[in-house]
N, C-alpha and C positions, 0 to 999 in steps of 0.2 A: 350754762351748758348742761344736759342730759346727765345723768348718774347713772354708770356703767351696775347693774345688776351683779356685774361679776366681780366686784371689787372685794377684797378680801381686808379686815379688821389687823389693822398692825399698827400699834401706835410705837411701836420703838421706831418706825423708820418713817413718821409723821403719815400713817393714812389711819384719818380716823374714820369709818365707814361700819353704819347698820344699820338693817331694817330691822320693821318691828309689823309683829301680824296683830297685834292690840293696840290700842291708842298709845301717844306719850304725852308727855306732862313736860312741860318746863314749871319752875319756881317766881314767884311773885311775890316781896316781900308785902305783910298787909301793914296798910298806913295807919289802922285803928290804933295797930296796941307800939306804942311809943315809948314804957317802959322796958321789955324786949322784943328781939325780933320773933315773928309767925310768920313761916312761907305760905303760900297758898298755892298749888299744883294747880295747873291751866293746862286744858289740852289743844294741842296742834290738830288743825283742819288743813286741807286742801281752798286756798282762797277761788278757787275757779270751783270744782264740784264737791266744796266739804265733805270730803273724804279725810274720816278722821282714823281709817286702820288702814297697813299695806304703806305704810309709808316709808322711806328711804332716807334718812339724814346723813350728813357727810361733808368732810372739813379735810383739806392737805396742808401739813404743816409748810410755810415759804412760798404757798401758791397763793391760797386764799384768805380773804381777810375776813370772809363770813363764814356761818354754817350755810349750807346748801339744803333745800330740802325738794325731795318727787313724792307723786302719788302713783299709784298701778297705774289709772291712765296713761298716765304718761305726763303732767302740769310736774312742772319744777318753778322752781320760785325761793327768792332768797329770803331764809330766816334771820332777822335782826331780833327777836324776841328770845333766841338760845345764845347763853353767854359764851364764846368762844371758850376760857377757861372751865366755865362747867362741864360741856360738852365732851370736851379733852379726857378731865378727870374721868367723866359718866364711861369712857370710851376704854380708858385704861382699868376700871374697876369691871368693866364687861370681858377684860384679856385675861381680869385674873388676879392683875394687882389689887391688892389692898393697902391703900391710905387711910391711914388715921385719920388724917388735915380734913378729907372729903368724905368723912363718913356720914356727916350732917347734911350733905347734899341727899345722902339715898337716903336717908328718916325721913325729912321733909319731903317726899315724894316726886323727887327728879325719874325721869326715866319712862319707862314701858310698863304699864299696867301690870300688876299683880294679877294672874290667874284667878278667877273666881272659887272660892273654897271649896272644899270636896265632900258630899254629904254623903255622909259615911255607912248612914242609915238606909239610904234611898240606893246606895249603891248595894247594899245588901240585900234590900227587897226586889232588886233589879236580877240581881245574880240568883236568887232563891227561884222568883219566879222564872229566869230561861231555864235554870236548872228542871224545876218542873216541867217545862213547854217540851224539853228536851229528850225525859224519861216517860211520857205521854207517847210525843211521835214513836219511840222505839217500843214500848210494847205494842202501839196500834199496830206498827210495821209488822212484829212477831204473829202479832192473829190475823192479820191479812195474810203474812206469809205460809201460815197455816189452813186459812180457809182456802187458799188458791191452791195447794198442795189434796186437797180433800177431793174440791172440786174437779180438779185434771183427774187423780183417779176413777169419780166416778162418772165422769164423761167420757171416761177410755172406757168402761166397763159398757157403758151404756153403747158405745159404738159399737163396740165387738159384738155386743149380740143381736145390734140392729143388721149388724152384717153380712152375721152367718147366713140369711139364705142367698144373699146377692155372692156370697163367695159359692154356697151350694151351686147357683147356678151356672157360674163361670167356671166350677170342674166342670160340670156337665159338659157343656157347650165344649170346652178343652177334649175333653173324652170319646164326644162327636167327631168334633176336628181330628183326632187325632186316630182316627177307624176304632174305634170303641174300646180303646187302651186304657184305663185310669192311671193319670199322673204319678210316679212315685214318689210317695209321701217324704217327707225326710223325717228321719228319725236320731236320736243322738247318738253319739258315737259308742258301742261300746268298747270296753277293753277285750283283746284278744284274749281268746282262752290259752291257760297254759301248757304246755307241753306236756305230755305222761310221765310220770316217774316211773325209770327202767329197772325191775325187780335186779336185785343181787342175785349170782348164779346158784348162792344157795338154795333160793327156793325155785331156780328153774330144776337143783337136782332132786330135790322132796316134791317137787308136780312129776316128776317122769320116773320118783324113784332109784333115782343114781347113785350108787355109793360113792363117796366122798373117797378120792384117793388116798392111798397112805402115804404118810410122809415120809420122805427118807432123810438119810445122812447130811447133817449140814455140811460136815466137813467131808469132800470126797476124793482127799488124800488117806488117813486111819480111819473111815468110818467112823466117825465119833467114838474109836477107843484111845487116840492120846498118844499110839505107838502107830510106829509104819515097819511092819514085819516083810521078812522075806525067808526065804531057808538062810541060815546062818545070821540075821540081821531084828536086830530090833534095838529099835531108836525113837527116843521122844518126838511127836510131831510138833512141827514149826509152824503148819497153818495154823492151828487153832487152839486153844488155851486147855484141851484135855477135859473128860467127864468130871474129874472133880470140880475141874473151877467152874463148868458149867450148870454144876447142883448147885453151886454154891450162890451163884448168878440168881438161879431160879428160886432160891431158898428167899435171897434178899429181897426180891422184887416182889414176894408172897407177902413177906413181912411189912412190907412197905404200907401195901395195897389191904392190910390189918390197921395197920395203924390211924392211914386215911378213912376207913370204915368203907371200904369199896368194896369188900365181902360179904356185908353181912347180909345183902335181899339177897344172896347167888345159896343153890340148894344145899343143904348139908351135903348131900350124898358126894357133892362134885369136891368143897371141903376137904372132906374126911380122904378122898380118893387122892389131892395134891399133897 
């Protein structure tokens, strides 16, 4: 019967099943040496199209009495040349288990080819030179990408001034069309100018001349003398804190205004006068 492809490796519940994409080997003991035993590895073909890779072997514990063997084709054909017990073990040391008893089966070279060794040299001069092939194409990319960057510029330069008289001509012709108007140009935006700055009144009254009004009475309950007099009456004013505390006001804020050095560009003359 055919060998299902999908069959899955489980020898605890008797399915011994695997392919193999390199050759395999069964064991032959050699009849030369009589003093001990020498296996001798024998590889499995295909007996219809000697297909000796791609092959399929497989054994159900209670069903079958043989190993089974397919090739991709698709030829199945029963293996009597693989020991049922070797098979087993080969099948159980593929799951993972490790046997002692059957270690001598996989020295003697039971099983599926060994990968061909890995030359370690050749893999380096492999990788050295894509490495090279690799940093080659990107600088060529970079001077391509730069000559074609050069190139557009001066073929753009070159058009524009092959242009200018085929544009000269098409204002024209526009300016015709248009009853001898020329096109308005566009020009960039500028920013709006800014507003005037509106002089303080002081210098509208030094252009015209104006004296400056005199100030009066902050307080216009005592006149800034501190009392509110009447005939028979005189009493401390409640609006305002009185001439002394307002020198006194005036004195601190003088002193302040020293200390910070905010006096000292202002003229003596003004100074001397506070």
């Amino acid at each position: 019967m055919p060998i299902s492809p999908w069959r899955a490796l489980s020898p605890d519940n008797g399915d011994h099943y695997l392919a193999f994409e390199r050759r395999f080997r069964y064991v032959v003991e050699d009849p030369e040496h009589t003093w001990r035993r020498v296996w001798i590895p024998t590889v499995i073909a295909c007996p219809v199209c000697e297909a000796d890779t791609g092959l399929r072997l497989a054994y159900k514990t209670g069903m079958d009495a043989v190993v089974e063997a397919a090739c991709r084709v698709g030829h199945t054909w029963v293996e009597t040349r693989v020991d049922v017990s070797q098979w087993m073990a080969y099948c159980r040391f593929r799951a993972g288990s490790q046997e002692i008893d059957w270690l001598w089966l996989i020295e003697a070279g039971f099983g599926e080819e060994p990968p061909p060794p890995i030359d370690y040299a050749k893999e380096l001069r492999t990788a050295a030179v894509e490495i090279t092939k690799y940093g080659k194409r990107k600088a060529k990319a970079k001077v391509r990408r730069e000559v074609r960057k050069v190139k557009k510029q001066v073929g753009k330069r070159v058009r524009n001034e092959a242009m200018r008289p085929v544009a000269a001509v098409l204002r024209t012709a526009w300016a015709m069309q248009a009853g001898g108007v020329e096109p308005v140009k566009a020009s960039r935006r500028r920013p709006a100018p800014k507003p005037p700055k509106t002089p303080p009144v002081s210098a509208y009254r030094k252009a015209y001349g104006v004296q400056a009004p005199e100030k009066g009475p902050k307080c216009l309950v005592c006149d800034d003398s501190g009392q509110i007099t009447a005939p028979g009456i005189s009493i401390p004013c409640t609006e305002c804190a009185g001439p002394a505390a307002a020198a006194l006001e005036a004195a601190e804020r003088r002193a302040e205004r020293a200390r910070q050095g905010k006096d000292e560009h202002r003229p003596a003359s003004n100074a001397t006068s506070k």
